[in-house]
N, C-alpha and C positions, 0 to 999 in steps of 0.2 A: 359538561366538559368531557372532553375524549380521555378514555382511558389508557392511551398510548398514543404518545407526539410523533412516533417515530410512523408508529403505521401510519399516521394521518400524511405525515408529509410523504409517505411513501403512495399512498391509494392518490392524493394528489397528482403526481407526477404521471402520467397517462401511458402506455408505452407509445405513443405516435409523440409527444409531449421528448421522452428518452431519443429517442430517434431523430429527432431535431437537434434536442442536446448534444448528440453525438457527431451529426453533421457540420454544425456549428463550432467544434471545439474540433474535429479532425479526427473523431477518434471513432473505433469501430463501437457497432454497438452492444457490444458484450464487455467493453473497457469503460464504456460510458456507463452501463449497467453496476458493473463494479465500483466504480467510482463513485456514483451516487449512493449506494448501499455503506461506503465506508464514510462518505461526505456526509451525509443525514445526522446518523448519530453524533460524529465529532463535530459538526456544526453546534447541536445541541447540546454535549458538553463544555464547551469552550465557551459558548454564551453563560449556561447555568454557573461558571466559572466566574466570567464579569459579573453574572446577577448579583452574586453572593460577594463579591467586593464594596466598599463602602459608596455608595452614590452609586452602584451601577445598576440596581433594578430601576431607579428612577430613571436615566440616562436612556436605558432599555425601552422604558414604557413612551418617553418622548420620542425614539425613533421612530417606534409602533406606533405613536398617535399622527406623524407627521406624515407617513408613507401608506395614505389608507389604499389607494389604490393599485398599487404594483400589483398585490396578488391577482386580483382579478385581468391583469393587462398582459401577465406574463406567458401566456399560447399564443397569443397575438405577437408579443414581441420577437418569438423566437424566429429565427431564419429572416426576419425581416430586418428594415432598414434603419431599426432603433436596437438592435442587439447590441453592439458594442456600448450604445452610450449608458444601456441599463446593466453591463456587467461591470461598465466602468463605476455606476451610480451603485451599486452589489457592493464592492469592493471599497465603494468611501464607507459606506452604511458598515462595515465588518471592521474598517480601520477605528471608525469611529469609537466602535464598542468595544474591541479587545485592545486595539493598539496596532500600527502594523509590523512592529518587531513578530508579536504573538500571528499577527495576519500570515506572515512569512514564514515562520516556524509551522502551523496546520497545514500549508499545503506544502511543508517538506514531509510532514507526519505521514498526508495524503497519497503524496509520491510515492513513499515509503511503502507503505500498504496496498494502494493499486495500481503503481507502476506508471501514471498516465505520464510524468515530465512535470516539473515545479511549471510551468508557463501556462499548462492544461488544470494542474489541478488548483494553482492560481484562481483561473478564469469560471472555472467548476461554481469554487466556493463562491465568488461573486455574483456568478448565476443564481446559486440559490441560496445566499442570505435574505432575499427579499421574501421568496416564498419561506424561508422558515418563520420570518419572522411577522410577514403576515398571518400566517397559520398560529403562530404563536395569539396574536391578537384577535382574533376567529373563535379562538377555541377560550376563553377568556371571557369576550365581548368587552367588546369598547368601552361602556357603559361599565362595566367592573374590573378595568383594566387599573390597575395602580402597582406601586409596589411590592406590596406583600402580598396580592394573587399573582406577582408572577414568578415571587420566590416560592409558592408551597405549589404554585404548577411545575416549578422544575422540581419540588423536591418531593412530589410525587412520582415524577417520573426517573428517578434518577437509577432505578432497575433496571427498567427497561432501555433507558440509552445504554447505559453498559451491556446489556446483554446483546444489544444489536449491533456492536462494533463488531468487526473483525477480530478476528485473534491477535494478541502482540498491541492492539491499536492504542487502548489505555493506558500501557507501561509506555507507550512512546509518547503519549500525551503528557505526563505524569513528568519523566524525564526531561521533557522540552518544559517543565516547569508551565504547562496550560491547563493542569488540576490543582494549583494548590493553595485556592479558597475551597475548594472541594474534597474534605478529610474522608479517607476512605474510597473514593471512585474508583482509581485504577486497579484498588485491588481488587474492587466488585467485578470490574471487567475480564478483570486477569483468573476471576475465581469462575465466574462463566464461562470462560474460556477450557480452563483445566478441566471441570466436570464435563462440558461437551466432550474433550481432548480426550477423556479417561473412557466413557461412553464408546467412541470411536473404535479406542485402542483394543479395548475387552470386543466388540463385533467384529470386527477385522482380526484380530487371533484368532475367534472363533469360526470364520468362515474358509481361514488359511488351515486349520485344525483337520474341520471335519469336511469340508466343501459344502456346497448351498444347501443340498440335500437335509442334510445332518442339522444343518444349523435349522432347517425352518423346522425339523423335528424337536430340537432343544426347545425353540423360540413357542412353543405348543405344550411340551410340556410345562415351560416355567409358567406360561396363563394357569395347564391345569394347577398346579403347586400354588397358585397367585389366587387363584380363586375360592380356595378354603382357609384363605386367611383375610384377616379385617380391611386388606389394602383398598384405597379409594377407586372408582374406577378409573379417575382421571390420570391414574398413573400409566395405563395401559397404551397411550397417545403420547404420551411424555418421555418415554423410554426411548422409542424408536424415532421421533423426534431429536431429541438429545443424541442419538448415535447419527443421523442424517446430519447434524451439522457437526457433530466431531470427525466426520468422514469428510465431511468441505473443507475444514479447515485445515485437516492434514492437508487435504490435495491442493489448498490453495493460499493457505496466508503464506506468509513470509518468501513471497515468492524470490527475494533478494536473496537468503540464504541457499533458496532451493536451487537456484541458480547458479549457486557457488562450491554445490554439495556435487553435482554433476559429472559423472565423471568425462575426462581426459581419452582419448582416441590413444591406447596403448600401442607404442611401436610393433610389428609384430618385424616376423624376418624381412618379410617384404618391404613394408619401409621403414627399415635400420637404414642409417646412412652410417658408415663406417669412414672415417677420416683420421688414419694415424693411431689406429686401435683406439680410436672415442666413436661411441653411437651417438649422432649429432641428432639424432632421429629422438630417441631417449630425451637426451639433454635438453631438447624443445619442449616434448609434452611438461617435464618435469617442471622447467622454469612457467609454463604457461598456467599451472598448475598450484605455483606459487602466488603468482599473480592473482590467481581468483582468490587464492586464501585470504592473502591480503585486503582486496579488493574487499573481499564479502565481510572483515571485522570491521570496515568503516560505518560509526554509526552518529558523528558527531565531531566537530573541529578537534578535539581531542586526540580522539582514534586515529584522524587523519593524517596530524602532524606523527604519531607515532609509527604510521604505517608508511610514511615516505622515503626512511632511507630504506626499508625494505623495498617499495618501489623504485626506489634510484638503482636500487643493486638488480634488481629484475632487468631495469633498462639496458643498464650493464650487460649483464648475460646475453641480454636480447641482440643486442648490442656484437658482443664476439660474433656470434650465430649468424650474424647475416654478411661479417666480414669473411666468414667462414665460406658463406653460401655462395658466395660470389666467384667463388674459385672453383665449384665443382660444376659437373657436367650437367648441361642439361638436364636429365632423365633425375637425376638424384637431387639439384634444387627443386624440380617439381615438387617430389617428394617432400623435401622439407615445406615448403609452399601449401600445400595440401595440409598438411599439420596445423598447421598454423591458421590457414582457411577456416578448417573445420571448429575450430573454438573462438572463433573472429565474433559471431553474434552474440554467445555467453557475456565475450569479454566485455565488447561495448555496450553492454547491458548493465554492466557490472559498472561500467566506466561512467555511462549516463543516471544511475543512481547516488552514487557516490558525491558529483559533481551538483546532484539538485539539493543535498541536505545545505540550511543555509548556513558559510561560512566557510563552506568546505573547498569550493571552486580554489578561491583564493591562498589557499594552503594548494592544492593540488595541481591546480590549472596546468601549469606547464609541463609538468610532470608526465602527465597522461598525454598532452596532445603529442608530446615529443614520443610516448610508447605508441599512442595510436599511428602517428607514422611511420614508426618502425616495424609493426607491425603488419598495418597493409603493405609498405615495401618488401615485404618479406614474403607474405600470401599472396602478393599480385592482387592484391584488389587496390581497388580506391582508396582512400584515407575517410575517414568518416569524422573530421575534425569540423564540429561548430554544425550536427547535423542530430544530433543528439539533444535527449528534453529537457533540454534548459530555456 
């Protein structure tokens, strides 16, 4: 039996195999790359989640007995003219087993974490529940497949899927109520997470400190210091390992916040727009500025409803500002125009996230598409309403 599900399903997936995936679903291949990497593990959670439910290893093991061939059929299927009917057959097989409320809540988690669009990372997971769960059966054997190997094969492995999430992924998992047959998971993930995080934060100090130099001096003496002490040697690969992905996940989980955290194009003299001793110039970044705050505490139909008269009143603002803009001269609408341009992809970044967590639309929908028109009206671009990953 493989000592890690996750690499198994990962050494599976070929990069010509990714590269397909990616074709196929619209997305570049480094989004697709992403995606997979966050979809592997929380596939495997959210299974080991039904396992451990009452009927559901068995439930589990019938899928597995019934679908013996998809694994081996799935490089063949891609790009060809059975793709759709096998992510449609993906997605029964996943409803089957979690539920499709739960189906719908993983790929807003998905969304969440690697940005693909609830429709993509939808289509994603249905792609490859067949390959996990062929793999699941694989690694098993048929022939010993029942219920209780495949509760101590997840619960051997339930390390290592936490440790292979993304950062943040667990707690959103946990949150969307998709751990909680599973006592203890998110915080494993969230505890892998921190120590990477912490690993990171101490090399990164470190190299901001003293610059490369100094640090690969430090990184030399601590071996010398390290090696007249009883430490194992396997520690020596695990350290800079652990700062290499606490350095990733600074730079790339939560990319929804980091997107939020971004700063704003500050007026300078040059484009103040001055109307009646007000800098309209000013008052634009400011309210757009708002709008992301907003924007970025959305994490659930909760958030949403609370974050909407704040949105109503941005629209508002947004709102004067182009009753405003309509009166001035050429040369200084530009100006405001340009402002507004400039933070247009943040926004509807912000605005296409928000809109895939599920339940959120519905609270929201009008709200935004009536900002995102007011918006491009204002920047002179297009409208980007209904073009966004939903």
């Amino acid at each position: 039996m493989a000592t890690n599900l996750v690499s198994s399903v990962m050494q599976f997936l070929t990069p010509d195999m990714i590269a397909r995936i990616a074709s196929a679903l619209g997305l570049t291949r480094s989004d697709a790359q992403s995606g997979i990497g966050a979809a592997v593990p929380g596939l495997l959670a959210v299974l080991a989640n039904a396992a451990a439910k009452p009927g559901g290893a068995q439930n589990m093991v019938d899928t597995i007995r019934q679908q013996p061939g998809l694994l081996d059929s799935f490089s063949s299927i891609l790009g060809g003219s059975g793709q759709s009917s096998f992510i449609e057959k993906g997605s029964s097989i996943l409803s089957s087993l979690i539920g499709s409320q739960d189906q719908s809540m993983l790929a807003g988690v998905l969304d969440r974490v690697a940005g693909l669009g609830h429709n993509a990372s939808n289509s994603l997971l249905g792609m490859l529940a067949p390959v996990v769960m062929g793999l699941i059966g694989k690694q098993i054997g048929l022939g010993n497949l029942n219920a209780g190997s495949l509760g101590n094969l997840f619960a051997s492995q339930k390390d290592q899927i936490a440790q292979a999430m993304p950062a943040g992924m667990g707690r959103l998992l946990g949150s969307a109520g998709l751990l909680d047959s599973l006592s203890g998971f998110a915080g494993s993930a969230a505890s892998a997470a921190e120590q990477a995080g912490r690993a990171a934060s101490g090399a990164a100090s470190q190299v901001s400190q003293f610059g490369s130099a100094t640090a690969a001096r430090t990184a030399a003496m601590g071996q010398r210091a390290a090696s007249a002490t009883t430490l194992p040697s396997w520690i020596y690969w695990v350290i800079p390992l652990a700062a290499l992905a606490g350095l990733l996940w600074y730079l790339f989980a939560n990319p929804r916040e980091q997107v939020a955290q971004q700063p704003l194009p500050t007026p300078t003299t040059a484009s103040s727009v001055m109307v009646n001793g007000v800098d309209i110039g000013k008052q634009v970044t400011d309210t757009l500025a708002q709008l992301r705050t907003s924007l970025g505490g959305i994490t659930d139909v909760e958030s949403a409803r609370a974050a909407l008269p704040k949105l109503q009143t941005q629209l508002g603002q947004i709102d004067q500002v182009s009753n405003v803009a309509q009166q001035l001269p050429a040369e200084q609408r530009k100006t405001v125009g340009g402002l507004v341009a400039s933070a247009m992809a943040a926004i509807n970044q912000l605005f296409d996230r928000a809109l895939a967590i599920p339940g959120v639309a519905e609270v929201l929908d009008p709200t935004i598409n009536r900002l995102r028109t007011k918006l491009a009206d204002l920047s002179g671009q297009p409208s980007t309403i209904g073009s966004g990953g939903r």
